[in-house]
Each structure stands twice: as C-alpha cells, then as structure tokens.
N, C-alpha and C positions, 0 to 999 in steps of 0.2 A: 803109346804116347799119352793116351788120356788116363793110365793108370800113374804112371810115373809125374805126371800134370797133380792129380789128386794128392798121390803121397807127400809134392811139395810141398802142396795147402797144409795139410796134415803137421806138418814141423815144423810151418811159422804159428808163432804165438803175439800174438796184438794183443796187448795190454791197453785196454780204455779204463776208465774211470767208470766205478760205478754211480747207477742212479739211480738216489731212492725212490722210491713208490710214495705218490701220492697219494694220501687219503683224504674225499672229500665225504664231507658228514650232511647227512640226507636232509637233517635242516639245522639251522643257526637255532642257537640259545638264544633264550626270551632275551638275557641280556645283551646280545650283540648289540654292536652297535651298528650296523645296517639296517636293523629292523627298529625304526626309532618308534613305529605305532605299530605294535602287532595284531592289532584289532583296529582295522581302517573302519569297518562301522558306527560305531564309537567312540568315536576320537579323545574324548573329556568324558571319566568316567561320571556316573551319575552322583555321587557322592560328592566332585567335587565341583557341579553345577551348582547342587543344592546349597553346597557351603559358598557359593559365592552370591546368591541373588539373597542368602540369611545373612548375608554379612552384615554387620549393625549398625553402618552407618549407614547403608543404601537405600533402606526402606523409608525409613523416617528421613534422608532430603527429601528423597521424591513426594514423598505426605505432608513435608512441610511446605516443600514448595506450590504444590496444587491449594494449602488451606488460604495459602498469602494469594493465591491467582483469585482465586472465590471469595476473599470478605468481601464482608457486605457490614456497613458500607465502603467503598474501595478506598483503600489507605493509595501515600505513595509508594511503599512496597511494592504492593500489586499490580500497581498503575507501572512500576518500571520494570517489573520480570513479566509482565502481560506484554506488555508492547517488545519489550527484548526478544521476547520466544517467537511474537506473531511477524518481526519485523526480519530476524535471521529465516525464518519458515517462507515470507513471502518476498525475500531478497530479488530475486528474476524481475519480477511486476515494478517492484519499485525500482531496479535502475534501468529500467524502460523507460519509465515517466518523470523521473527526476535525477536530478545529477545528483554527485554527494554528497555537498554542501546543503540540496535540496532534504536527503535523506535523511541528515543530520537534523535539520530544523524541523522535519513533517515527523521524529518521532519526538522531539518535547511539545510537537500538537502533539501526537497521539497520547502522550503520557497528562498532560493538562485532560485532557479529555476526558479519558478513563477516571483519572482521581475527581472528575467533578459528576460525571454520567455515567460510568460506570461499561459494562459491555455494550451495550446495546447506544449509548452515541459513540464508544469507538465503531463498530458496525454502520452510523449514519454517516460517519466521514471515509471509512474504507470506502462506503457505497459510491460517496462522491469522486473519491480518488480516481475507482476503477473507471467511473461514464467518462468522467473528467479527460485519463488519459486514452481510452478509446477513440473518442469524438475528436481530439488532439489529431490521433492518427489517419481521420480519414482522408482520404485522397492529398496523402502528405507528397508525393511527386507533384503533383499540381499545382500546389500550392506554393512550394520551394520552385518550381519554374515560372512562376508568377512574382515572386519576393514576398507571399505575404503568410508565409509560414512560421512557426513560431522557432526563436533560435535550438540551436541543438538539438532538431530534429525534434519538436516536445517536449524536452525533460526539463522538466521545469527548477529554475535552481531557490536557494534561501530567498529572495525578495519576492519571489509568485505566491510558495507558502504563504508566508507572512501578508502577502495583500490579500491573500483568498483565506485567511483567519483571523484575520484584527479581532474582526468584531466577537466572532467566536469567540476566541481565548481569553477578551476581555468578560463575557457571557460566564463563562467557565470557573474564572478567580471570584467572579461575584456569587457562584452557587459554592464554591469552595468555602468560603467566608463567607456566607450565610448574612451578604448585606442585606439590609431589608425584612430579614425574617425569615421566617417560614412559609408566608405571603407570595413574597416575590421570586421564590425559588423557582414556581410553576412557569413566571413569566421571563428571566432568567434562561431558562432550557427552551422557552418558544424562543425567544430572540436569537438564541445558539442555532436552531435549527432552520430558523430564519434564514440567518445571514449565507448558510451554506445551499439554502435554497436559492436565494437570489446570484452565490454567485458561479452553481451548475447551468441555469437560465443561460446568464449572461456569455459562458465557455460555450456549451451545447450553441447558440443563438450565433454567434461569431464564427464558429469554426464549420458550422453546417452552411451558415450563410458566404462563408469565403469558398467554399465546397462547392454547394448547388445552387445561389444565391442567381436569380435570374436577371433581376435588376435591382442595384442598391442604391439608394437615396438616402438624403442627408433629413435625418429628423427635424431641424430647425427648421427650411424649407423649402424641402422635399424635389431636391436641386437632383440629377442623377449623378454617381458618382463610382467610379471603378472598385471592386471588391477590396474590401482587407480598410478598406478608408476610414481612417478612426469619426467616429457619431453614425457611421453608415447602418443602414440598416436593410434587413429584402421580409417578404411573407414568408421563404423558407427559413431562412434562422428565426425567428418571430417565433414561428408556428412550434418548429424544434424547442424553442426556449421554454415557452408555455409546457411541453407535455414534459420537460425535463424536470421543471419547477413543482409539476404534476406528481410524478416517480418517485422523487426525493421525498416530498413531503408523504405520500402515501408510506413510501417505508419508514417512517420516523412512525408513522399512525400503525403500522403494523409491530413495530418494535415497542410498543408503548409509549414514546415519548412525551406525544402529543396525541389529542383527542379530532375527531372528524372536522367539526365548525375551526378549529386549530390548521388542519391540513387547509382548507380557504383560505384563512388568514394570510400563513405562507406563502401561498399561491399571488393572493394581491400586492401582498408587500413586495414580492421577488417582481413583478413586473412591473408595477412600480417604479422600483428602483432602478431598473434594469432601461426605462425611458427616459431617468431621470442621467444614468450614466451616459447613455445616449445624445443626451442636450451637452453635457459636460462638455463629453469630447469632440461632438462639434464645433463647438463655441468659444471651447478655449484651449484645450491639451494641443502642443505644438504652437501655441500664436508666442508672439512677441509678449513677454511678461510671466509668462504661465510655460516656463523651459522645466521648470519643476514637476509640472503635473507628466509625469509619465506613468504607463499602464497599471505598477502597482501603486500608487497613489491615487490616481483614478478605483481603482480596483478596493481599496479601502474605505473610499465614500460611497463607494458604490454600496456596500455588502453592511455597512453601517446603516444606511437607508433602510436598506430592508429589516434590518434588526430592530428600529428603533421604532419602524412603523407600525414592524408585527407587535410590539409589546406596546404599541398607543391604541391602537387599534383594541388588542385585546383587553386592556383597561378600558375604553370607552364603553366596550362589551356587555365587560360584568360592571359597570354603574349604571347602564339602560338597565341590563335586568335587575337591576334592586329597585 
C-alpha cells in the first residue's frame, strides 16, 4: 500500500511558479538614499563650517555692529541697537514689571538715556528698574487683600514710566544739547541722577511701608491713618527710603557718574522731596479741585524737587568754595 501511495506522488507534477532568489548587498552605496549622513559624527563637513562663519557679509555685521554698541561718545545709533539687544535679552524682567505700553515707553527712556550717559546711566536706571520692581512685589497677596496694591499686579504701564522720568529725560535733552555748556553738563547728570534717586526713595518708602508699616500717620498732622493712605507715612517705609536713596546713589558713585560729597547731595535732595510729596498728597491729591493731581502727577513734582534741589544745592557748593 505505501509503495503504490509513493509511486502516485511520483506521477503527479505540480507546476508552481518560480521564485527568484533574492539578493541582499551587505551594505548601501554611499549614494543611497537611506543613508542621508554616512558619517553621523560629523554631520557638516569641516570645509563647509568654515566657508560659512568666512562668509563676507557675516563678520563685518557683527564688527560693525559691536563699533556702533561702543562709540564713544554714544550716537543714536548706539543708543537704539544697545537698548534693542539689552531689551529682547532681558524681555522676562521687564513684562514682570511693566505692561507693554509700559515696555514701549521704558525703552525711548532707555534709549534717551544711553544717547545722553552713555552705559553706565543706562545701568543707573536698569538698577532702579530692578529695586523698583522687586519692592513692588513684596508681600503682593497682602496687599491686593487689603486694596492697596498697585494695579496689574505691579506692572507698571506708559504713565508710571513717564511720571518716575520727567525729570530725567528732561536732564537728559539738556546733556544732549549741550545747553549751558560744558559747565552745566556735570550738573545736568547730578539732577538725572537725582530725580531717580528721589523717586527709588519714594517706591521703596510706600510699598515697604504698605508691607511692614506699623503705624501710618499723616505728615501734615500726624493724625493715624490706615496703610496705602496717600501723604501717609510709618518709620519702616522712612527708614527703607533713606537706605534706598542710599544704594542708588552709591551705584551712580561707583559707576562714575557722580562723585562722594555728589552721592550726599542726592541723598538730601531725595528726602527732601520725598516729605515734600508727602505734604502734597495729604493736603491735596483727591480733595475737591485738585481731581487732577493723581499719583503720576504727584510723581512728577515729586522727582522734579529732587532734581532741581540737587543741582541748587550743588551750585551753592561750588560758589562757597570759590
């Protein structure tokens, strides 16, 4: 049976299709196109690294842009690709502290600044910026569960700028323009640095005093009165304002701007003005007549005081000593 079984197999013929033999090649050609880098170490050959950082227009922007960052003395050129560069670089900080509106007008300060002081008073107004919006933030819950926080969480928009640099940027066009001389330039940069002294004080003094203020009284006559109270004042914001007034001026003395018996100056003028803004807004911001005087108008006589003090004061100076 199993013979006769075999020999049937034997006589059928199945016819399949042949199938050819695959050959697979033990590697791709360089030019395959699966092997798009055949040298994954290396990705860009070195040839043509080099022809791209030689390429002839890219050395000389970069060299031409760093000569325009560095004249001396600072064009507006400089003044507007300095502030552009420092301003996209420190983007984070500034829409912390200011809205965009704000952003917008704090870099034509920055840029007045630069074209009249060069680095080193853009560096005294950065310095302000940053106390400025720290002190802002302290015990901001508290504050905002109290009412007397500042709107938008801090950030201060175009009218805050503008009343915390009047006096500055007026400071600024007169070193620009060269009114007065070559005299008055030296008193020109004290009043600039002045005004931003007096009005760190006055932020630092208000927002430490809404903060930790133990008891506040009104400077006119010394009536007690709930924190955040415009003319109010306590010995912790006081105290705060003084060593603020203190800070600023000493970095304007370590920047060169100003000279030692210069950092005093400051210091009186900023307090000063700072008791004088104090009477103000007791006495009249919010009354009946005076719907006008709001914080940046306030804020602009304030910082003008101190400007105009620091630059009498330091004339009265040098004519005792002659």
């Amino acid at each position: 049976m199993k013979m006769a079984w075999s020999n049937t197999l034997h006589q059928i013929h199945i016819k399949s299709p042949s199938i050819p033999s695959l050959h697979f090649p033990h590697s791709l050609p360089k030019s395959s196109p699966f092997l798009l880098n055949p040298n994954p170490i290396n990705p860009i050959p070195r040839s043509l690294r080099m022809q791209f950082l030689h390429r002839p227009n890219a050395v000389p922007l970069v060299s031409r842009a760093m000569d325009i960052i560095q004249s001396s003395p600072p064009t507006w050129q400089s003044a507007v690709l300095s502030n552009l560069l420092i301003f996209v670089v420190g983007t984070p900080l500034l829409v912390a502290g200011l809205s965009l509106s704000g952003i917008c007008a704090a870099f034509l300060l920055g840029t007045l600044t630069w074209r009249a002081f060069g680095s080193p008073g853009f560096l005294l107004v950065a310095s302000y910026f940053v106390i400025g919006t720290a002190v802002t933030k302290v015990k901001m819950a508290q504050k905002e569960a109290q009412g007397i926080a500042e709107k938008r969480k801090g950030r201060r928009g175009p009218g805050s700028v503008i009343g915390s640099s009047a006096a500055g940027c007026v400071c600024a066009v007169l070193t620009i323009y060269g009114v007065g001389g070559e005299a008055f330039t030296r008193l020109w940069q004290l009043g600039f640095i002045a005004s931003f002294c007096t009005k760190l004080s006055d932020t630092v003094s208000s927002e430490i005093g809404k903060a930790y203020g133990k008891t506040t009284y009104l400077v006119t006559n010394f009536q007690i009165v709930p924190r955040g109270t415009e003319g109010a004042v306590s010995v912790e914001g006081t105290v705060a304002g003084l060593l603020a007034s203190i800070l600023l001026a000493t970095i304007g003395c370590l920047l060169g701007e100003i000279n030692v018996p210069e950092v005093l100056i400051c210091v009186i003028a900023s307090q000063i003005a700072n008791l004088g803004e104090s009477i103000i807004g007791a006495a009249f911001q919010g009354k009946e007549g005076f719907r006008w005087l709001n914080n940046d108008a306030v804020n602009v006589i304030n910082i003008s005081i101190g400007c105009i003090l620091a630059v009498l004061m330091q004339q009265l100076l040098q004519n005792w000593q002659m």
